[in-house]
TILUM-827735 format. One record per residue (C-alpha): x, y, z; residue in one letter. Coordinates in nm, 4 decimals, padded with zeros to 6 digits. Example, Ala and Ser with C-alpha at 12.3 -4.5 7.8 and 13.67 -1.06 7.14 Angstrom:
<pts>
+----------+----------+----------+----+
|       xx |       yy |       zz | aa |
+----------+----------+----------+----+
|  01.2300 | -00.4500 |  00.7800 |  A |
|  01.3670 | -00.1060 |  00.7140 |  S |
+----------+----------+----------+----+
</pts>
This chain:
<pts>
+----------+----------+----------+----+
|       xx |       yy |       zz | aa |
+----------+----------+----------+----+
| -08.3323 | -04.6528 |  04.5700 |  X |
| -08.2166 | -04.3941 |  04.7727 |  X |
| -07.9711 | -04.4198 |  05.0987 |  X |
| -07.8280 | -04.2095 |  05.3558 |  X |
| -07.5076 | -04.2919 |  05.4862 |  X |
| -07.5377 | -04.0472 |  05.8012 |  X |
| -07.5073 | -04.1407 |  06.1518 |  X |
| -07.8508 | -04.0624 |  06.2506 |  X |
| -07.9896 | -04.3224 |  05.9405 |  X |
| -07.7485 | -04.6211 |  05.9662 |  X |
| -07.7912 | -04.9101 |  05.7517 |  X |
| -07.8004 | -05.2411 |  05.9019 |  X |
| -07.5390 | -05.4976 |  05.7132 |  X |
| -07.8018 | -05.6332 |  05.5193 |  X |
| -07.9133 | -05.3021 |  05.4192 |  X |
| -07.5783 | -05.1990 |  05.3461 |  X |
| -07.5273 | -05.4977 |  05.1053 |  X |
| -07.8387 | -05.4213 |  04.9498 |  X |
| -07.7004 | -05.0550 |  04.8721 |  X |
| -07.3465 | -05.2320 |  04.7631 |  X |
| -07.5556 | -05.4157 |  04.5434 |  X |
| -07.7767 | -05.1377 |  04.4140 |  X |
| -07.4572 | -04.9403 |  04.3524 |  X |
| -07.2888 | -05.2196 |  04.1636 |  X |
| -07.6259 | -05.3196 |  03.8949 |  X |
| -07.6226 | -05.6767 |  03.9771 |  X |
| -07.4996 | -05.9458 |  04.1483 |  X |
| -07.2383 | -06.0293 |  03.9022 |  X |
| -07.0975 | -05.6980 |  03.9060 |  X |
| -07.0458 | -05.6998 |  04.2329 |  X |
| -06.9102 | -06.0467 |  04.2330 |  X |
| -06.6450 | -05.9417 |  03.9534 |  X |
| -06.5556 | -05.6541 |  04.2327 |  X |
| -06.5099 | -05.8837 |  04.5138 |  X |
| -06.3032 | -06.1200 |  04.2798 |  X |
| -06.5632 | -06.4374 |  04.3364 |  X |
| -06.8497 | -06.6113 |  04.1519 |  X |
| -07.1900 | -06.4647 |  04.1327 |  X |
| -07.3581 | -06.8318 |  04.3436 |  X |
| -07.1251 | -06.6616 |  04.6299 |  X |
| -07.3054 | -06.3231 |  04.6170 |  X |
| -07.6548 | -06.4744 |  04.5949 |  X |
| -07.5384 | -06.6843 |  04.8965 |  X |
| -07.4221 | -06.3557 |  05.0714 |  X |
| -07.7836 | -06.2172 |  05.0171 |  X |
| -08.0165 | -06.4740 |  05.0505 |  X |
| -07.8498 | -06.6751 |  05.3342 |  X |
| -07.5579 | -06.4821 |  05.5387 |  X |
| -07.7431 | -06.1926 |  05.4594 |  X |
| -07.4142 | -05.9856 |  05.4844 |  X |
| -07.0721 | -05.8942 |  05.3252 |  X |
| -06.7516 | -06.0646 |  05.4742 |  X |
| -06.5146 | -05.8346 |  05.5915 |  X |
| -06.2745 | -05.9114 |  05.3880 |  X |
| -06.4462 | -05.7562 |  05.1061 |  X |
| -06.5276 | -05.4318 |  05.2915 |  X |
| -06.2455 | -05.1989 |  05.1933 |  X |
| -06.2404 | -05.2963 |  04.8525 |  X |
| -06.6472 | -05.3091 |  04.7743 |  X |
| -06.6286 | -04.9350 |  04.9901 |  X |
| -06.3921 | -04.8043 |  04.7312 |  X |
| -06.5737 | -04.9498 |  04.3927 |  X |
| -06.9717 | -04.8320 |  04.5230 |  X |
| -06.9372 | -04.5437 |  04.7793 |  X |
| -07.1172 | -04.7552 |  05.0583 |  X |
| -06.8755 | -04.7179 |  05.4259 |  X |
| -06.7098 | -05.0328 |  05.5071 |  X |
| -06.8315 | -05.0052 |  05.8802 |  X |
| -07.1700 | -05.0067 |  05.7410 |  X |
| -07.0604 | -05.3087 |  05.5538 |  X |
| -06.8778 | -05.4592 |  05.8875 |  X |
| -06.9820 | -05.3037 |  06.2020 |  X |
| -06.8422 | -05.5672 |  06.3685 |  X |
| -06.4783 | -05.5382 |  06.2335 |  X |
| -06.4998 | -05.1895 |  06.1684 |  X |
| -06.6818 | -04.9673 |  06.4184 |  X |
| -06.7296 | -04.5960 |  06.2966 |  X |
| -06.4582 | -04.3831 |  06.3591 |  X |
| -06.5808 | -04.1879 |  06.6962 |  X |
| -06.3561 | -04.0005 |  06.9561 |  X |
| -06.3340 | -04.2159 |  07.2087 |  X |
| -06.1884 | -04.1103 |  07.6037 |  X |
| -05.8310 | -04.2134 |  07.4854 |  X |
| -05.8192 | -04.0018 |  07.1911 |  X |
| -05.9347 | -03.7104 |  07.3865 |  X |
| -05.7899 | -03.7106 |  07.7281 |  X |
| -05.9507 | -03.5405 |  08.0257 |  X |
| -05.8487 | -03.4524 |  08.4019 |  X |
| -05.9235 | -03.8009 |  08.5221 |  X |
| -05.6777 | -03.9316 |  08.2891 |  X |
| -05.4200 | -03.7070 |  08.2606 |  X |
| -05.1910 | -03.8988 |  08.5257 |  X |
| -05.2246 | -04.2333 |  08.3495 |  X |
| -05.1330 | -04.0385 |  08.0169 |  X |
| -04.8937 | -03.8298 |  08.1339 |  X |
| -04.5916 | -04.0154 |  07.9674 |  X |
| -04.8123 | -04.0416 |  07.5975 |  X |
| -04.5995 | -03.8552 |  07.4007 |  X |
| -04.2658 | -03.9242 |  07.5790 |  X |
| -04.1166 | -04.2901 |  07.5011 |  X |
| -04.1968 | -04.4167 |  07.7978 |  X |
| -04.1226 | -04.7764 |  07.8546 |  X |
| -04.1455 | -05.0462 |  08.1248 |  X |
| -03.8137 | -05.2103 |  08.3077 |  X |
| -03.8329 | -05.5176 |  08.4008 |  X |
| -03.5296 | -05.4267 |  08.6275 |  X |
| -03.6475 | -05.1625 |  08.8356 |  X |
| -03.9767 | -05.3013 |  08.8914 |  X |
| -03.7802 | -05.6134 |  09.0686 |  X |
| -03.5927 | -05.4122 |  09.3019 |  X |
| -03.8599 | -05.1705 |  09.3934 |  X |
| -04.1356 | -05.4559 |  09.4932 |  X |
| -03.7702 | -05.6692 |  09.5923 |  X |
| -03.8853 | -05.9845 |  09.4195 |  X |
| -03.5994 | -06.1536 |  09.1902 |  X |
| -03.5198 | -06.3717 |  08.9679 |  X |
+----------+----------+----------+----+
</pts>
């Protein structure tokens, strides 16, 4: 079976485990990846109908599928987000990024004049 791995053509997890499983031959195989028994794959595809997490990384690795394809929900695909790539609305709040910039507890107190 063929899959595509692109943005446009995302797997759901189930889909994803099927590739993971198409990737590893069988069941077992993939069971002898994750380090469990093969009752706990079949139980992964016929009932969950997903990979835990946990196994992500290392099933990635061993069969080529992503891991956020595996685990959307613990690993969402790597996309700039507004943080990463700051803009003129917020430059101000960013300003001190790359400076160590860090908050006293001190100065706060006597510029609002509320002590301990």
């Amino acid at each position: 079976m063929e899959y595509s791995f692109g943005m446009a053509h995302a797997l759901t997890p189930y889909e994803a485990l099927l590739a993971v499983l198409d990737a590893a031959g069988s069941q077992l195989a993939l069971a002898e990846i994750c380090g469990v028994r093969q009752g706990t794959v079949s139980k992964w595809v016929n009932i969950t109908k997903r990979l835990p997490a946990k196994y992500a990384m290392q099933v990635s690795k061993k069969t080529g599928v992503p891991y956020w394809l595996l685990a959307p929900d613990f690993y969402p695909h790597a996309l700039p987000s507004p943080v990463d790539v700051p803009g003129e609305d917020c430059s101000p709040i960013l300003a001190g990024r790359d400076r160590a910039v860090a908050f006293d507890r001190q100065a706060e107190t006597k510029l609002t004049g509320t002590g301990q």
